[in-house]
DSSP file (Angstrom, degrees, kcal/mol; ACC not computed):
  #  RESIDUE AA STRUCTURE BP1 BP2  ACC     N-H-->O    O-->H-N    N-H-->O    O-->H-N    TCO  KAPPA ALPHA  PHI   PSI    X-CA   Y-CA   Z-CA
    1    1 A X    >         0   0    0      0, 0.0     2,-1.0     0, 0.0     3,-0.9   0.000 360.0 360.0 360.0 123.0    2.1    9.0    4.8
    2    2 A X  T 3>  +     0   0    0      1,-0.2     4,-1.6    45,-0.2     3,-0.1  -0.063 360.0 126.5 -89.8  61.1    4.5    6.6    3.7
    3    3 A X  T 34  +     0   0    0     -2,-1.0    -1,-0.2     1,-0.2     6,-0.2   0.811  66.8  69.8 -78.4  -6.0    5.9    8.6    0.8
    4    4 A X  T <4 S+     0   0    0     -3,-0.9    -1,-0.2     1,-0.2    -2,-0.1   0.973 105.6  48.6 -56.6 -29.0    9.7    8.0    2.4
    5    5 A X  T  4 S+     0   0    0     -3,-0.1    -1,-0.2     3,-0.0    -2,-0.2   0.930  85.6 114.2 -69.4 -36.7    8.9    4.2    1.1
    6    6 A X     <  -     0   0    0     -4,-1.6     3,-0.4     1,-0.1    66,-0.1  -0.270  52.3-161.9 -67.0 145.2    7.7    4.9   -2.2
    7    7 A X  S >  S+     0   0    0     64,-0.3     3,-2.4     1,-0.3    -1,-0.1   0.962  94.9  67.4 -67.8 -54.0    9.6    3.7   -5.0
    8    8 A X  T 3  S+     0   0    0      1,-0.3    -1,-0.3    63,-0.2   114,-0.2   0.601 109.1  34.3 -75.6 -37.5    7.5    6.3   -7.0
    9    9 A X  T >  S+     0   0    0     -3,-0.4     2,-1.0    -6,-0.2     3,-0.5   0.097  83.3 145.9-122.0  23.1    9.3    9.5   -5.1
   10   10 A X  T <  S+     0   0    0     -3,-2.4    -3,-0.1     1,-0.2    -1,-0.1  -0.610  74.0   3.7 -57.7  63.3   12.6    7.7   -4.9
   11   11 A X  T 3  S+     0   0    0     -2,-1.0    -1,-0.2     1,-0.2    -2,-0.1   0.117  97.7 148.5 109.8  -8.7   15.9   10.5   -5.3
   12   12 A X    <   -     0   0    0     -3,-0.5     2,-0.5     1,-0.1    -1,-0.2  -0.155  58.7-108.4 -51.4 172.4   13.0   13.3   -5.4
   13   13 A X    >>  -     0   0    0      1,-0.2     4,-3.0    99,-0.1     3,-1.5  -0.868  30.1-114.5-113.1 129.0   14.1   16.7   -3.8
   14   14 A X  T 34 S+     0   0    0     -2,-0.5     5,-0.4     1,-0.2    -1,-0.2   0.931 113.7  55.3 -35.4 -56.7   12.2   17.1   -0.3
   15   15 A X  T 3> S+     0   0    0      1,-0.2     4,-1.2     3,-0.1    -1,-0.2   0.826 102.9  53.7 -59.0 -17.5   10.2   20.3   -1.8
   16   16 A X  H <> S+     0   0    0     -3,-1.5     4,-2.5     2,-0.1    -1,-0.2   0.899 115.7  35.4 -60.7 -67.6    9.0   18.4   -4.4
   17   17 A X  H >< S+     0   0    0     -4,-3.0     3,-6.0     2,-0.2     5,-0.3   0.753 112.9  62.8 -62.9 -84.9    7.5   15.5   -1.9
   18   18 A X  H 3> S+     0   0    0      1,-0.3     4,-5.0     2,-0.2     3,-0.4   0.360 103.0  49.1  24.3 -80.5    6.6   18.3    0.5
   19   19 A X  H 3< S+     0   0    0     -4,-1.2    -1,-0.3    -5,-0.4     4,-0.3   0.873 114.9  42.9 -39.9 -51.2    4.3   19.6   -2.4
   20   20 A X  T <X S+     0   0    0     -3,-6.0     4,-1.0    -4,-2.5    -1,-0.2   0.845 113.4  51.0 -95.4 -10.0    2.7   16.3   -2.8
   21   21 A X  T  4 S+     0   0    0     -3,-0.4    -2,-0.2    -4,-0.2    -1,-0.2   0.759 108.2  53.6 -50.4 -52.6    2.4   15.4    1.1
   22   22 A X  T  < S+     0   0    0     -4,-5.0    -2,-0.2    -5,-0.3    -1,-0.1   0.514 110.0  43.6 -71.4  -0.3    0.8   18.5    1.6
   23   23 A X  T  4 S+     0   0    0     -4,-0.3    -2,-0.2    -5,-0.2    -1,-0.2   0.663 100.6 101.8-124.8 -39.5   -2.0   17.8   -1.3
   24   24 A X     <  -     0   0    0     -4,-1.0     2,-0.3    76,-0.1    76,-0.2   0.105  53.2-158.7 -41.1 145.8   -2.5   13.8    0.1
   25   25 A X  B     -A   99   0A   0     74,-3.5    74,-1.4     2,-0.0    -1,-0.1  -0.786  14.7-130.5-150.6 137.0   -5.1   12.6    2.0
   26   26 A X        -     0   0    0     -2,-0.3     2,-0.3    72,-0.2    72,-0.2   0.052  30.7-179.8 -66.5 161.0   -5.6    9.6    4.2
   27   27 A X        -     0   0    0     70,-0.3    70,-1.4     2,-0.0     2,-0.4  -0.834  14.0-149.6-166.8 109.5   -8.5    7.8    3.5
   28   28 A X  E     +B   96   0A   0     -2,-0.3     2,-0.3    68,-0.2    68,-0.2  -0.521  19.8 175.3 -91.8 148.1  -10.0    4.7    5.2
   29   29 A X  E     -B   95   0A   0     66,-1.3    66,-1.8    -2,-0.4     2,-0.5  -0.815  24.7-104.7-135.2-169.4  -12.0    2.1    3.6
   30   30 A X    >   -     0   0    0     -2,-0.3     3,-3.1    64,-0.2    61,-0.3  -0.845  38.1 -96.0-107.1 119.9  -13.6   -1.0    4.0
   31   31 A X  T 3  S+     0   0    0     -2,-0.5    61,-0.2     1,-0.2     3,-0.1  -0.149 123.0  21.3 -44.8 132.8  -12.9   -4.7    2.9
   32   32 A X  T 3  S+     0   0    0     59,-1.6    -1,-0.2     1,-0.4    60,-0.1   0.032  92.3 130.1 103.2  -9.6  -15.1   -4.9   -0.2
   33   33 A X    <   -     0   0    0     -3,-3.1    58,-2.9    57,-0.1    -1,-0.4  -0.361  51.8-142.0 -57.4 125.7  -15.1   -0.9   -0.6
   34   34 A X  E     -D   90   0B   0     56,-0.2    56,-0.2     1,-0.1     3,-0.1  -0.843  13.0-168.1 -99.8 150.7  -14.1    0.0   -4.6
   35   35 A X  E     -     0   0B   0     54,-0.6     2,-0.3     1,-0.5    55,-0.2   0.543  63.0 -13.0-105.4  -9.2  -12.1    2.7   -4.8
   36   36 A X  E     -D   89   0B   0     53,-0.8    53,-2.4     6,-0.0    -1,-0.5  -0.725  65.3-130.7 162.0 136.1  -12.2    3.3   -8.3
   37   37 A X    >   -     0   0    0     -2,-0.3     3,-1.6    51,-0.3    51,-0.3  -0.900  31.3 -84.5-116.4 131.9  -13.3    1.5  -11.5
   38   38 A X  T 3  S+     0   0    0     -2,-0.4     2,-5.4     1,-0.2    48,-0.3   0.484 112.8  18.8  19.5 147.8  -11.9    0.6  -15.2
   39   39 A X  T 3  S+     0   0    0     45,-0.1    -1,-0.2    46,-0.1    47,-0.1   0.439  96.0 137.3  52.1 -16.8  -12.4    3.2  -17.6
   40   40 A X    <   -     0   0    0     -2,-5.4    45,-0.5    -3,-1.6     2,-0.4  -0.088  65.5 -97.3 -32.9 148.6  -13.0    6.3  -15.1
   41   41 A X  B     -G   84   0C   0     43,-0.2     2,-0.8    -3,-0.1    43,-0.2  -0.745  41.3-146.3 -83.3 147.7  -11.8    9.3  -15.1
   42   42 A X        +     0   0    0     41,-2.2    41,-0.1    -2,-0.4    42,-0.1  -0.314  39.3 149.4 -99.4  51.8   -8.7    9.4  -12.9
   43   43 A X  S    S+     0   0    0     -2,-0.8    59,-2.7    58,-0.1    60,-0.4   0.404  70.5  62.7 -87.9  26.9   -7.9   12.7  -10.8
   44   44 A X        -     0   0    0     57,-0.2    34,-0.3    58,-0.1     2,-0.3  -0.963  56.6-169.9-129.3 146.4   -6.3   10.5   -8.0
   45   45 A X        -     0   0    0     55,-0.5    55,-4.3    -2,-0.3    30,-0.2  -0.891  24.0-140.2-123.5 174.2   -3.6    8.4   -7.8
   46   46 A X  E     -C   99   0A   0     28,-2.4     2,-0.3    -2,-0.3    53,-0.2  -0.378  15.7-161.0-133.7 160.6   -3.2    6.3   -4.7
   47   47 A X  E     -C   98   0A   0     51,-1.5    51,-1.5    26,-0.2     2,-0.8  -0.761  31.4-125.7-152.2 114.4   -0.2    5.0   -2.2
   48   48 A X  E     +C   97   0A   0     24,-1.9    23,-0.6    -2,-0.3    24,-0.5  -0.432  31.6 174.0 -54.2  92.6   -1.2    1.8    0.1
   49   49 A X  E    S-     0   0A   0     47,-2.0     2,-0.3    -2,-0.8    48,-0.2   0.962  70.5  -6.6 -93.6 -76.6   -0.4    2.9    3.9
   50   50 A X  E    S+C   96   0A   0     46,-1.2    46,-0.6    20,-0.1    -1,-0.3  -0.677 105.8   8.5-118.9 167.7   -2.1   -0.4    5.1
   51   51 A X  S    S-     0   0    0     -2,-0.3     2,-0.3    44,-0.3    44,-0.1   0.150  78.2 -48.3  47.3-169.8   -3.9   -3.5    4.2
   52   52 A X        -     0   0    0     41,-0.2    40,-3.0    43,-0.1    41,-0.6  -0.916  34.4-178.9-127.3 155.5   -4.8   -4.9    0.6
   53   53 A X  E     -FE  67  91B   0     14,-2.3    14,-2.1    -2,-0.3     2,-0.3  -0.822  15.1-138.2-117.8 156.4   -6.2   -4.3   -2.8
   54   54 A X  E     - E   0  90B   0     36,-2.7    36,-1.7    -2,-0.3     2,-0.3  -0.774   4.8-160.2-113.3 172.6   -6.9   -5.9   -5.8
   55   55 A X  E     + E   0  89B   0     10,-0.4     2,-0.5    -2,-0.3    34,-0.2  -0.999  18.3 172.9-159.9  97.7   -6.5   -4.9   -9.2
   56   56 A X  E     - E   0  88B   0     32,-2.8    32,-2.7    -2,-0.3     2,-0.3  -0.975  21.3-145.9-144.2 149.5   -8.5   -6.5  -11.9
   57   57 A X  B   > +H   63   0D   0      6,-1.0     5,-0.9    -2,-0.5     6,-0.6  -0.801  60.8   2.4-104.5 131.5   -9.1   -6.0  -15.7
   58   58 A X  T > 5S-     0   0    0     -2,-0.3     3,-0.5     3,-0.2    30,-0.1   0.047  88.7 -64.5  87.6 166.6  -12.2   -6.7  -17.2
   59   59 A X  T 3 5S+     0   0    0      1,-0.2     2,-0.4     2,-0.1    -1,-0.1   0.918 132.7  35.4 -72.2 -52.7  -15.8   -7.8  -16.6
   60   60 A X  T 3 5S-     0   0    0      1,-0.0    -1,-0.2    -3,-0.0    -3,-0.2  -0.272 116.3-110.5-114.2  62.5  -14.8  -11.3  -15.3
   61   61 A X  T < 5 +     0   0    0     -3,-0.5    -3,-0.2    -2,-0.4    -2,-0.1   0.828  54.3 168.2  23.8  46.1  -11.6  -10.1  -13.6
   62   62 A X      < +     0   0    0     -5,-0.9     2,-0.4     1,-0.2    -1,-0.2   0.885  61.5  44.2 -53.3 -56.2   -9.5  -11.7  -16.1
   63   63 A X  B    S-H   57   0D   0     -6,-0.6    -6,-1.0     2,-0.0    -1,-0.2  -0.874  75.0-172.0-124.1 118.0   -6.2   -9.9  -15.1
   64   64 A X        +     0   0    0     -2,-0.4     2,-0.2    -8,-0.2    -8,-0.2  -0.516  12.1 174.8-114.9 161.9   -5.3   -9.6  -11.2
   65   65 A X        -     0   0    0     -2,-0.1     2,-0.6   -12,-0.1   -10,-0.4  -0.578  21.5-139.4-179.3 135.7   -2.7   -7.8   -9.2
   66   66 A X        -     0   0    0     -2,-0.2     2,-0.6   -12,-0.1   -12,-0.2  -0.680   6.7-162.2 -97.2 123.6   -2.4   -7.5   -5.7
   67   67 A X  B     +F   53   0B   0    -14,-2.1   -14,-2.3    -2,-0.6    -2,-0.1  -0.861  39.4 129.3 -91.4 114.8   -1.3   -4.1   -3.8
   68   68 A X        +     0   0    0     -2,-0.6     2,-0.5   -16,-0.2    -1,-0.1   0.268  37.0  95.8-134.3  12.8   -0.1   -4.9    0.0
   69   69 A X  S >  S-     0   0    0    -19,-0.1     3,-2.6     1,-0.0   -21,-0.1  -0.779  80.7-104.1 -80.0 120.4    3.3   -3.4    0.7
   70   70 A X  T 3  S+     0   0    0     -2,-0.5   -21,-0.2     1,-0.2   -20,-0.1  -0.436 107.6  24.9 -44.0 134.6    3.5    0.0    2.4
   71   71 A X  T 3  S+     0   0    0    -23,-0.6   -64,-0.3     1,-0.2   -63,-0.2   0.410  81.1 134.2  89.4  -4.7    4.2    2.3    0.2
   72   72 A X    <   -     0   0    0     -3,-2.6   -24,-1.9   -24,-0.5     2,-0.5  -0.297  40.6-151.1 -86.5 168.8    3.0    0.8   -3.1
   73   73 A X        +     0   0    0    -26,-0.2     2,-0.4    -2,-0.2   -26,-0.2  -0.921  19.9 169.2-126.8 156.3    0.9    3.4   -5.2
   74   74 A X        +     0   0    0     -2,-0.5   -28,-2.4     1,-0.1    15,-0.0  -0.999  55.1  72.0-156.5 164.6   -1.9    2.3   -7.6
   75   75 A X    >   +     0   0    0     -2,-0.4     3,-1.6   -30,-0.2    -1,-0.1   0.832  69.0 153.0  92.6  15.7   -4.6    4.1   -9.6
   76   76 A X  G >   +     0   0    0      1,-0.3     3,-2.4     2,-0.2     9,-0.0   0.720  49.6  80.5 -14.4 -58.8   -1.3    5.1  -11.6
   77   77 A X  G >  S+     0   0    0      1,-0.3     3,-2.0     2,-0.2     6,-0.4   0.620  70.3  69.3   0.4 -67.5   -3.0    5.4  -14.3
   78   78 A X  G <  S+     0   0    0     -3,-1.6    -1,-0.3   -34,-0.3    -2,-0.2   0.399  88.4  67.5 -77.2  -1.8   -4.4    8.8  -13.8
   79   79 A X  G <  S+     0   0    0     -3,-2.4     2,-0.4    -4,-0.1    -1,-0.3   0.355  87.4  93.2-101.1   5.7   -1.0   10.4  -14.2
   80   80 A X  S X  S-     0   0    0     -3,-2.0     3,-3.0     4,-0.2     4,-0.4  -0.965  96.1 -95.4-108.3 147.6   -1.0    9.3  -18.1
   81   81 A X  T 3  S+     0   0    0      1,-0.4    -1,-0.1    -2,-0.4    -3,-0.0   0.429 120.8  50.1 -29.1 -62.3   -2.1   11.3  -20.8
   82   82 A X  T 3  S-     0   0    0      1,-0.1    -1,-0.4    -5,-0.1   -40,-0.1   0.711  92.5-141.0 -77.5   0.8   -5.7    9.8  -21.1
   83   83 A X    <   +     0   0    0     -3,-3.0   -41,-2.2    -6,-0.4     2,-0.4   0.561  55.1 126.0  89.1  18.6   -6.3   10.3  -17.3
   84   84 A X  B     -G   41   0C   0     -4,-0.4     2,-0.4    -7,-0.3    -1,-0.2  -0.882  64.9-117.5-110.8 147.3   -8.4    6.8  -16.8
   85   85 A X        -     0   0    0    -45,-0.5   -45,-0.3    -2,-0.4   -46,-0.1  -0.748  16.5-160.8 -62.9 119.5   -8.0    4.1  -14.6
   86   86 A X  S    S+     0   0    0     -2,-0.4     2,-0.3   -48,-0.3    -1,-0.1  -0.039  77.9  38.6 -72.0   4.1   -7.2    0.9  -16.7
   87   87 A X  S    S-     0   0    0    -30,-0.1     2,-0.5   -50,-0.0   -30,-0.2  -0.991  80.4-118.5-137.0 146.8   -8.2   -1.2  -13.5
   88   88 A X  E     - E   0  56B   0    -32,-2.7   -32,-2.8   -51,-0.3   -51,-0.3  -0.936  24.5-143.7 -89.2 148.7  -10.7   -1.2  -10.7
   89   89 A X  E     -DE  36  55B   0    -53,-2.4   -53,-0.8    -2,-0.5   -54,-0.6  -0.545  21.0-179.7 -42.4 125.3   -9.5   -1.0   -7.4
   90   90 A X  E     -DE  34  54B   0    -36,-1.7   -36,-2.7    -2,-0.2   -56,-0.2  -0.896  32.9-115.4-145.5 143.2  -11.3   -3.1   -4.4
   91   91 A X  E     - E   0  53B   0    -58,-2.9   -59,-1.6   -61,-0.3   -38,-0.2  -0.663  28.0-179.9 -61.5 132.3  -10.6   -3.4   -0.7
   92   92 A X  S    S+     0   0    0    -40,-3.0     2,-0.4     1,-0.6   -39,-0.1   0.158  80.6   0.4-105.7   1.6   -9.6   -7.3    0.1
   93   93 A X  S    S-     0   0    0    -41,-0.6    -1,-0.6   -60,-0.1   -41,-0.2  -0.850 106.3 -62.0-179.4 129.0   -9.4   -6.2    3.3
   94   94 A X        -     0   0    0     -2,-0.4     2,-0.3    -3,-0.1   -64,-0.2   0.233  66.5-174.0 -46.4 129.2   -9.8   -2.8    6.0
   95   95 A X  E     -B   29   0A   0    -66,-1.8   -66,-1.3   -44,-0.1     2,-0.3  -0.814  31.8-148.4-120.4 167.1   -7.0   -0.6    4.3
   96   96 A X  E     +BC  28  50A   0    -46,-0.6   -47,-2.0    -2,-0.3   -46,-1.2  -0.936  37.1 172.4-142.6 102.6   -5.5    2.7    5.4
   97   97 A X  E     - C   0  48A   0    -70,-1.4   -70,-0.3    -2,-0.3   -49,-0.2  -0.914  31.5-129.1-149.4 142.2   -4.5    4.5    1.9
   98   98 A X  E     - C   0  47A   0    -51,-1.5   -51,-1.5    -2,-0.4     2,-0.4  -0.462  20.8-155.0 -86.6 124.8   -3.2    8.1    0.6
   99   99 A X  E     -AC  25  46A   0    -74,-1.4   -74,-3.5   -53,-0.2   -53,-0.2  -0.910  10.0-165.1 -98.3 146.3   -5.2    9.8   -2.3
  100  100 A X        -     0   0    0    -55,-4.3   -55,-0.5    -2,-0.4   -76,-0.1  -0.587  20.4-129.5-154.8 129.8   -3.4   12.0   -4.2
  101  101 A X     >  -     0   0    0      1,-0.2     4,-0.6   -78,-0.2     3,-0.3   0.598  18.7-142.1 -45.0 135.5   -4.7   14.7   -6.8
  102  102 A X  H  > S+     0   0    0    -59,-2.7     4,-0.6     1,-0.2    -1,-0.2   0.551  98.9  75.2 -90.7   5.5   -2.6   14.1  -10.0
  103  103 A X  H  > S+     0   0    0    -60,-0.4     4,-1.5     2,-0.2    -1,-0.2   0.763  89.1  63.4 -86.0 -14.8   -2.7   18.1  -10.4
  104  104 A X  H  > S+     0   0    0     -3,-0.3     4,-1.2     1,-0.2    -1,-0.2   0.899 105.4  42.3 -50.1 -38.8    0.1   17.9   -7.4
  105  105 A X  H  X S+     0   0    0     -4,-0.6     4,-0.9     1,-0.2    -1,-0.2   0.770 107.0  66.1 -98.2  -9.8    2.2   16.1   -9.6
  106  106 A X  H  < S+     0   0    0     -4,-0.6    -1,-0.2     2,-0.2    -2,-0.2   0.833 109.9  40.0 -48.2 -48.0    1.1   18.8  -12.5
  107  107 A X  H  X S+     0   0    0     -4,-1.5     4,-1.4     2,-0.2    -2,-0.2   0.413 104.0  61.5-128.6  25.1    2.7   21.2  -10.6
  108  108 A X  H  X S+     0   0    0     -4,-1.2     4,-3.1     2,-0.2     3,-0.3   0.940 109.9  50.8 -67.2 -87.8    6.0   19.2   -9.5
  109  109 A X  H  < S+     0   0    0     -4,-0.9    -2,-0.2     1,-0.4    -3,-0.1   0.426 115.1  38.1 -66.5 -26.8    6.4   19.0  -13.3
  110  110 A X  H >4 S+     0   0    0     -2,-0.2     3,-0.9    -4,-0.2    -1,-0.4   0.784 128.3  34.4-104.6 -68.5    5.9   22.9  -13.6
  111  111 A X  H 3< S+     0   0    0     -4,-1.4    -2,-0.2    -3,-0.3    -3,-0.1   0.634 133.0  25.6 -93.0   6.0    8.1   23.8   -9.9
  112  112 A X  T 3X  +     0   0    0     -4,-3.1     4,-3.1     1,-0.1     3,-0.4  -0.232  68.2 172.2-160.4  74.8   10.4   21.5   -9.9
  113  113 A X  H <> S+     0   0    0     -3,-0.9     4,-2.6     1,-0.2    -4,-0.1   0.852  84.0  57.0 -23.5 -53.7   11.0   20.4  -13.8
  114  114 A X  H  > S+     0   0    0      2,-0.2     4,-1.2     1,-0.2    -1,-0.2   0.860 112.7  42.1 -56.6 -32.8   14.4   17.9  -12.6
  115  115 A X  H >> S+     0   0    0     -3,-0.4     4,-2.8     1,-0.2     3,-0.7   0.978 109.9  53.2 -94.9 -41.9   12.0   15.8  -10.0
  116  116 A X  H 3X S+     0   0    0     -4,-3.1     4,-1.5     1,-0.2    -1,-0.2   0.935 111.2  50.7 -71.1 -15.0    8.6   15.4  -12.3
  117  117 A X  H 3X S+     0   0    0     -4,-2.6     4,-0.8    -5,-0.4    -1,-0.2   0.922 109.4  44.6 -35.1 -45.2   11.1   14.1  -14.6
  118  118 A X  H XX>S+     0   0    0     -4,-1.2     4,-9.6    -3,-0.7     3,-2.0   0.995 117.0  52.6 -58.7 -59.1   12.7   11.4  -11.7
  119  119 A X  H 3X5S+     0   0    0     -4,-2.8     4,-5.5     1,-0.3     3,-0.4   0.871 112.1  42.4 -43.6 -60.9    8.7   10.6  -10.8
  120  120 A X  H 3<5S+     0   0    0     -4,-1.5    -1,-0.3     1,-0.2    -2,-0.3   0.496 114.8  49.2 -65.0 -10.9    8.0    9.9  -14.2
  121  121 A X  H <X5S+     0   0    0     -3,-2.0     4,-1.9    -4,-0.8     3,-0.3   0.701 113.9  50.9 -65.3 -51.6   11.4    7.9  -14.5
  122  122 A X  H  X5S+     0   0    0     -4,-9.6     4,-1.9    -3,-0.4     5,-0.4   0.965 105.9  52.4 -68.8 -48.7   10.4    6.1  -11.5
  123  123 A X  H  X<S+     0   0    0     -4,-5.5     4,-0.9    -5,-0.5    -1,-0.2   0.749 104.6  50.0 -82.3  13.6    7.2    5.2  -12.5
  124  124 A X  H  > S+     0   0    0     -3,-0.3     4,-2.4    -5,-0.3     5,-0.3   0.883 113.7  52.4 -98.1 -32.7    8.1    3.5  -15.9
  125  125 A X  H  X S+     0   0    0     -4,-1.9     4,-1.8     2,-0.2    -2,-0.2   0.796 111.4  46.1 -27.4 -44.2   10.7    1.5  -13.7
  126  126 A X  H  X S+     0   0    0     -4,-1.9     4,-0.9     2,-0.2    -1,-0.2   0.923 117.1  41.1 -79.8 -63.6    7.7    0.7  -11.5
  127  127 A X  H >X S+     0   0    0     -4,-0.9     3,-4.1    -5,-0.4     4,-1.9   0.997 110.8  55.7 -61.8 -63.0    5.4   -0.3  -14.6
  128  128 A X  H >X S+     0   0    0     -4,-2.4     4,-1.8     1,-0.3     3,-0.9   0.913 113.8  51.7 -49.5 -43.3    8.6   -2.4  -16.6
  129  129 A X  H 3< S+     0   0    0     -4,-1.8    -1,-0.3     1,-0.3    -2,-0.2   0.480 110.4  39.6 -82.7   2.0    8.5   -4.3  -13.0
  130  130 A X  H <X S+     0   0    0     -3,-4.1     4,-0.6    -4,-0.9    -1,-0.3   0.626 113.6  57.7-116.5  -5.6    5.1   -5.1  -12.7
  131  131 A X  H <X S+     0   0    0     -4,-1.9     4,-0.6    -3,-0.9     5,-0.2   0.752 108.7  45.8 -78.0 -39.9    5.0   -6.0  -16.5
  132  132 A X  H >X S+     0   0    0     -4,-1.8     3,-6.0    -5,-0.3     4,-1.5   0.954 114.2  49.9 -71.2 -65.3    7.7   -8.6  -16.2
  133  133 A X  H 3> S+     0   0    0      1,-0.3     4,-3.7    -5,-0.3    -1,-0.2   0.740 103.5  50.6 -39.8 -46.9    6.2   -9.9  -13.5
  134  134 A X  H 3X S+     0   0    0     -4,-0.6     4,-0.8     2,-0.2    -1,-0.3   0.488 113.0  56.0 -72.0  -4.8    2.7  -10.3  -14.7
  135  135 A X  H << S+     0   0    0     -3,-6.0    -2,-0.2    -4,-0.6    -1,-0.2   0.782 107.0  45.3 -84.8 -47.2    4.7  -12.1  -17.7
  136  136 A X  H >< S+     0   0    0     -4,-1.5     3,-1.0    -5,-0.2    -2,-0.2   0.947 110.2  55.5 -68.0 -49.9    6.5  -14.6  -15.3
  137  137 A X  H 3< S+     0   0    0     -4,-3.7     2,-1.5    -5,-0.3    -3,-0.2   0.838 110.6  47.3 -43.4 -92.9    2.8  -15.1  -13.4
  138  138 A X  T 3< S+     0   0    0     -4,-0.8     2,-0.3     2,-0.1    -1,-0.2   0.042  87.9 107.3 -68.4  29.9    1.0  -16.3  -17.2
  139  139 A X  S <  S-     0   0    0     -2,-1.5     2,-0.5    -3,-1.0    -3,-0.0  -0.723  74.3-122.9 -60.0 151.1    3.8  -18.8  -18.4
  140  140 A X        -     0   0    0     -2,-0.3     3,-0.1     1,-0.0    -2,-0.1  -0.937  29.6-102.2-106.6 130.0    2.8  -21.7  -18.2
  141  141 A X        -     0   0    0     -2,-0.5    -1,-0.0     1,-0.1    -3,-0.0  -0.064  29.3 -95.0-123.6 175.0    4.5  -23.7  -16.5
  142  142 A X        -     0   0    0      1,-0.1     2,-0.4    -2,-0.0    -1,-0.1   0.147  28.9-147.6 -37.2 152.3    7.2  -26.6  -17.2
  143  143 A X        -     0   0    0     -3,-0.1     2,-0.2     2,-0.0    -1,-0.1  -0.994  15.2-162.0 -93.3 129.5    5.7  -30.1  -17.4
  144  144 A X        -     0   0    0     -2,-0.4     2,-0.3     3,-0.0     0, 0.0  -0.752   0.9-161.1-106.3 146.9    8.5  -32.8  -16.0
  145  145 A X        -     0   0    0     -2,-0.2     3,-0.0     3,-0.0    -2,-0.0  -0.998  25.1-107.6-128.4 138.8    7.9  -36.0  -17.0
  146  146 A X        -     0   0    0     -2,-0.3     2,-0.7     1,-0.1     0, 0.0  -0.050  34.9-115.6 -53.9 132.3    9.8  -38.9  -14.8
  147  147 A X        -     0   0    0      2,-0.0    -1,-0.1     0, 0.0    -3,-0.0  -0.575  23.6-134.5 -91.7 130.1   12.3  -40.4  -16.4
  148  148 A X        -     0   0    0     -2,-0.7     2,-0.2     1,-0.1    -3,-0.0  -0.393  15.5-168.7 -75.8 172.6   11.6  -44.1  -17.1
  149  149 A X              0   0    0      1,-0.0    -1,-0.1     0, 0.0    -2,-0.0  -0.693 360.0 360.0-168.4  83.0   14.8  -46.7  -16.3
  150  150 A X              0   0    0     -2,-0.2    -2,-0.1     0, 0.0    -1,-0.0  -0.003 360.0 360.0-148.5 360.0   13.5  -49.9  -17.8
């Protein structure tokens, strides 16, 4: 499990990850395999061991984002307050990836108060960097026009 990589668990106290190692599990799928759709209920969130996934909003997949770094987590979601996935999830491609139960991180937040703080620190860090980013993708972008010398 690559939770040493994740930003998500990033200045966490080893008993803390411990706790949330010990509740993962690896879980292979298949290019074109969803793992989880829009508007679900969420009791997993996810961490990308291998391969990639997409991330798309809507009926005609209006809004994209691609998971392929070890270590990236999606399915985020399910650790805020209304517990649903706000994306589906799809295999682009055979992946290797960690579920894990958002009641682990229920009861980081109960045995170790200081670290579900951090997680939940990390992951608006995590979200403010995939928001700019998904800003910088939809600009539109400059038109140069040649400058005439006539």
């Amino acid at each position: 499990m690559f939770i040493k990589q994740a930003e998500l668990f990033e200045g966490v106290s080893a008993g803390a990850k411990h706790l949330i190692e010990s509740r993962g599990m690896e879980q292979t799928c298949k290019a074109g395999d969803l793992i989880f759709q829009e508007g679900s209920v969420g009791h997993f969130f996810y961490m990308l061991e291998d391969g990639k996934i997409d991330l798309y909003i809507g009926k005609q997949e209006q809004a994209r984002f691609l998971v392929y770094y070890p270590g990236e987590i999606f399915g985020w979601s399910a650790l805020l307050a209304t517990r649903r996935y706000l994306a589906t999830a799809k295999c682009m491609a055979d992946s290797v990836i960690t579920r894990v139960p958002v009641s682990s991180i229920d009861e980081v937040l109960k045995d170790y108060p200081p670290d579900g703080q951090l997680l939940y620190k990390n992951l608006a860090g995590i979200l403010g960097e995939r928001l700019i980013g998904a800003y910088y993708q939809n600009l539109p972008q400059p038109q140069y026009q040649t400058p005439s010398y006539g």
